[in-house]
C-alpha positions in Angstrom: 37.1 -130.8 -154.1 40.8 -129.6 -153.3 39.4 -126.1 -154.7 36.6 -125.8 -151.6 37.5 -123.4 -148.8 40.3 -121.8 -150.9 38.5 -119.4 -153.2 35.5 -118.8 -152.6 35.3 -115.8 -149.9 32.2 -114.5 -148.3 30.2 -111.6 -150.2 28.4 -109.3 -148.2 28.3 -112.5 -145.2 25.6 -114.5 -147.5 26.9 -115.1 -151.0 30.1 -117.0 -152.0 31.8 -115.9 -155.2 35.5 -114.8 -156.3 36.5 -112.1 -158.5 39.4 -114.0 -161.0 40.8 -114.1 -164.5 42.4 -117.5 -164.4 43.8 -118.7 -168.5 40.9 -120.6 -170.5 42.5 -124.5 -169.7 41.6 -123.8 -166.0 37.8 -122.1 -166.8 37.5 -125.4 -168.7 38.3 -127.6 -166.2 36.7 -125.9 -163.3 33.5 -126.2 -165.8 33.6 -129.8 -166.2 34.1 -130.2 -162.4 30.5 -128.6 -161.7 31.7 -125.2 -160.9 29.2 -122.2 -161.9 31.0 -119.6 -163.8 29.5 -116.0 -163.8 30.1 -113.0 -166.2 28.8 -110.5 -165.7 28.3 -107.4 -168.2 31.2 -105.2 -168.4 33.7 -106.4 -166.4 36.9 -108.1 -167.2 36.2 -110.5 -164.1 34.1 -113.4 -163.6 32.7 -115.0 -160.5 33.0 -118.5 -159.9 31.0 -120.2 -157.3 32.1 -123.9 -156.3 29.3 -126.4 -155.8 30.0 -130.0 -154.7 29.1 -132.7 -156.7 28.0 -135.7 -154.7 29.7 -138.6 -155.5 27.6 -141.4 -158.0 24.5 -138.6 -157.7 24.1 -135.8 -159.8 23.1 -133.4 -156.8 24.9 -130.5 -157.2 24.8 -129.2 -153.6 24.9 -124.6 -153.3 23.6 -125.0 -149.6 22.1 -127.1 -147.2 19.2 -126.7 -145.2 18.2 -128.8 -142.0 15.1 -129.4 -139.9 15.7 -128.6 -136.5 14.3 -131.1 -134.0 15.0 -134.8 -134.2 17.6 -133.5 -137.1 20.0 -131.3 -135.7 18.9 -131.6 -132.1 17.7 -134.1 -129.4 15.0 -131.6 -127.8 12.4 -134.7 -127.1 14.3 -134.7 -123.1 13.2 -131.5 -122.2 10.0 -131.4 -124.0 9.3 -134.4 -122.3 10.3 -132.8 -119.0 8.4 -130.0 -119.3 5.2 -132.5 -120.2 5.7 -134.4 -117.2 5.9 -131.1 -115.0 2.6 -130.2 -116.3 1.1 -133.7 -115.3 2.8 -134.2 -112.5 0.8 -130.6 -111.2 -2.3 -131.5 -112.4 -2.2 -134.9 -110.8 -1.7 -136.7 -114.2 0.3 -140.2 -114.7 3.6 -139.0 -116.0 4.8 -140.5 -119.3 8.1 -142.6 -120.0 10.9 -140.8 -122.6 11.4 -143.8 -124.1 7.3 -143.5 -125.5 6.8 -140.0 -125.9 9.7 -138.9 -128.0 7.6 -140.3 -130.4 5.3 -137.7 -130.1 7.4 -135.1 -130.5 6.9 -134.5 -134.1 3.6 -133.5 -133.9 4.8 -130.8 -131.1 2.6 -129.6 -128.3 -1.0 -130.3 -129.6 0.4 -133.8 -130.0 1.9 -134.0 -126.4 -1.1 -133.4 -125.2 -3.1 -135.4 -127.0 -1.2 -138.6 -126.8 -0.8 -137.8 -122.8 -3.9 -137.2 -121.9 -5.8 -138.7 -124.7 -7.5 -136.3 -126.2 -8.5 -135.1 -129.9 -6.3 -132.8 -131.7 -9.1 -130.4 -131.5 -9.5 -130.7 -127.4 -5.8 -130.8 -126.9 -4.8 -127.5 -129.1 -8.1 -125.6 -126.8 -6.6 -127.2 -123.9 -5.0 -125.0 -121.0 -2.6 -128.1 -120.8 -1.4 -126.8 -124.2 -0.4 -123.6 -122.8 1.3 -124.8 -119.5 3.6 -127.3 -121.6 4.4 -124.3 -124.0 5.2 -121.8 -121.0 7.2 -125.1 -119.2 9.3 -124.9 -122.0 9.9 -121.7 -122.8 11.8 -122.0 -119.2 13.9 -125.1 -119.6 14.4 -125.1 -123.6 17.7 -126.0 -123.6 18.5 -128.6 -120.1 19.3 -132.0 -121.6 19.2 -131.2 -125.5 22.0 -131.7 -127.4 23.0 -132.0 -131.0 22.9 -135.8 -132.5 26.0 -137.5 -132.9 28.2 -136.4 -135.7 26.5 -133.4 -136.8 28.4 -130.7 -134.8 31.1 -132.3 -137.2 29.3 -132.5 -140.7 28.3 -128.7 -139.9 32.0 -128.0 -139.1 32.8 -129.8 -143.1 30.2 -127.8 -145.0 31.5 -124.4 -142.7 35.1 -125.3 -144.1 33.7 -125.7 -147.3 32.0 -122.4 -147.0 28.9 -124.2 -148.3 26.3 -122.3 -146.5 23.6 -123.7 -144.4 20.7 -123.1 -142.7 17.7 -124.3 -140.5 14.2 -124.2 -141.7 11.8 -125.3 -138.6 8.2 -125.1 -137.5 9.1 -124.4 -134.4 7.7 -121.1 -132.8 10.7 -118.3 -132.6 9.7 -117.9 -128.9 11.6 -121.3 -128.3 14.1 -121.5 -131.8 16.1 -118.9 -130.8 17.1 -119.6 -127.2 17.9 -123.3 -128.0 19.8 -122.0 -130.7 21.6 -119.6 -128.7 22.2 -122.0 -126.2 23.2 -124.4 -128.7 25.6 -121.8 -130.4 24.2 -122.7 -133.6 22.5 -119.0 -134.3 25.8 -117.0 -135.7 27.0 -120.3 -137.7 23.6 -121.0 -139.6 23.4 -118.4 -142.2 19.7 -118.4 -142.2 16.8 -119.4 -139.5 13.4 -119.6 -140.5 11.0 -120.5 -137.6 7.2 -122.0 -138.0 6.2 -118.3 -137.3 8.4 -116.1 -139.5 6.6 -116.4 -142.2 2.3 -116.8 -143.1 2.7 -120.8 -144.1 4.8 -123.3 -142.3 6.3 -126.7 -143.2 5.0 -129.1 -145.1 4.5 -125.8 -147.4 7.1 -125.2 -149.2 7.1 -121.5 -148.8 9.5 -121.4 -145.5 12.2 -123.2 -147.5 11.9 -120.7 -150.5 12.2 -117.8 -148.5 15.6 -119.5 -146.8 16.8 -120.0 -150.3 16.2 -116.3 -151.1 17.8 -114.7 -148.4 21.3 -117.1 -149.1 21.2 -116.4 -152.5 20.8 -119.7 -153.9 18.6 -121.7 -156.5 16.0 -124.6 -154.6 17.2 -126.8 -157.0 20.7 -126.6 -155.8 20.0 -126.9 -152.2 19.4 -130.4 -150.0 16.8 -130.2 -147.6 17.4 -132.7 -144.4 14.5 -134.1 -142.0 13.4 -136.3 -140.1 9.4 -136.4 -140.5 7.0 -136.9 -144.1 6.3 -133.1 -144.2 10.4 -132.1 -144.5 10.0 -134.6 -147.4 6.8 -132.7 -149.3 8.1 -129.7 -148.7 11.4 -130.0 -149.9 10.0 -132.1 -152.8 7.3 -128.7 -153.5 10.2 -126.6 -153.3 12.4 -128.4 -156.0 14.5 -129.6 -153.7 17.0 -132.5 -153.4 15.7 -134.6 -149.8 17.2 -136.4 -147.3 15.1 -138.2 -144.9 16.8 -139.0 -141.1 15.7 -142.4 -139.3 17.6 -140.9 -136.1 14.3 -138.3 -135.1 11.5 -138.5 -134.3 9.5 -140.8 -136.7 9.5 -144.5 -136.7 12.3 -145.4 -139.1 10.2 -148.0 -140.6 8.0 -145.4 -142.1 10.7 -143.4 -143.1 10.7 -145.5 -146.9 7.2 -144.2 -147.8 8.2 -140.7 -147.7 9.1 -140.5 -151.1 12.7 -138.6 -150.4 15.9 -139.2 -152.7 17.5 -140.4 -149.9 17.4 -142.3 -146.3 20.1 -142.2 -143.7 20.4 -143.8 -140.6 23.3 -141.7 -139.6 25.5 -138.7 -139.9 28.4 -140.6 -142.1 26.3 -141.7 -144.1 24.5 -138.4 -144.4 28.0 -136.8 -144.9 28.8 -139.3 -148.0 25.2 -138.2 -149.5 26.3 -134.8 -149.7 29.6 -135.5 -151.0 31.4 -133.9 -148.0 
């Protein structure tokens, strides 16, 4: 661990390796530590890149990828708000915080639905739909904030240089102003919205792509959510998982997701990934 942050050095801003020719004893240890060693073909240098090794697991951990709402960030206050300004103008009961951030995971068509108590089908056709979305779109980032402790855990895996990135179904019209605002978009190394690519989350095809553009193997990356389909796609994707009970789902459901592991909070998140 005392070798993170001191030779690895950024290649071309997305890969991590360092050209050496340390004596044999040290290649062995660094070996046994979980370190990848690289040779390539003619060359007198190889390129080591460091992985952590989370302590009592046997995830070795290349990157990190996160979900974005009810994960990273607290976005249920303004989503809320901006579903309260559309039923407040069409002379609709406004809804309490405390009972829709619960809907927040099935984003707008759920809004709608639970608030007005429609079917999915009525509420995604439903000019309500596109009022909350365009609401939104012009308060994305009042009251949202990161959750406790992860500006911090981000701040370890940065000094670390273990890169990381988000993976969200979010639209891009709303991802990258929050993340702007948030000044998450320089430090994440890769964003991948729900309409970058054809497929979204709980395919596992987003979190692939996010993989290829860091340089990484799947099954050396963590994938971190708060909702069943982070789970199944991480899990389709080879992934290691890590399912949040601070989000958006009920964390009494959270156990029949299937992920390696559950976490109630970020220190506990931090010791998963051996940080």
């Amino acid at each position: 661990m005392g070798l993170l942050g001191k030779t690895r050095v950024p290649l071309n801003g997305r890969h991590y390796r360092h050209a050496l020719q340390p004596p044999f004893k040290t290649l062995h240890a660094w070996g046994r530590s979980g370190c990848e060693l690289h040779f390539p073909l003619f060359t007198g240098h190889f390129f080591l890149r460091l992985s952590v090794l989370s302590p009592g697991t046997d995830c070795t951990t290349d990157c990190v990828l996160f979900d974005l709402d009810g994960t990273l960030a607290d976005t249920a206050p303004d989503l809320v708000a901006a579903l309260n300004s559309v039923l407040s103008s069409n002379d609709r009961e406004e809804v309490e915080l405390t009972t829709a951030r619960w809907w927040v995971a099935q984003g707008s068509i759920g809004l709608i639905q639970k608030s007005l108590h429609m079917t999915a089908e009525e509420a995604n056709s439903s000019p309500y739909r596109q009022q909350l979305l365009d609401a939104y779109a012009s308060n994305v980032c009042v009251r949202t904030r990161l959750f406790s402790g992860i500006d911090c855990l981000l701040k370890r895996l940065e000094s670390r240089q273990i890169p990381w990135g988000i993976v969200t179904n979010k639209p891009a019209r709303f991802t990258t102003p929050l993340l702007n605002q948030l000044e998450l978009e320089r430090r994440a190394e890769v964003v991948v919205s729900g309409d970058t690519l054809r497929r979204a989350k709980p395919d596992p095809l987003p979190l692939l792509h996010a993989c290829e553009v860091i340089g990484v193997k799947p099954s050396n990356t963590v994938f971190v959510g708060d909702d069943q389909r982070d789970v199944l796609a991480g899990q389709a994707a080879g992934m290691a998982t890590v399912g949040v009970t601070w989000g958006y789902s009920r964390p009494e459901d959270a156990k029949s997701w299937g992920a390696r592991w559950i976490v109630s909070n970020t220190p506990e998140l931090i010791k998963v990934l051996g940080i």
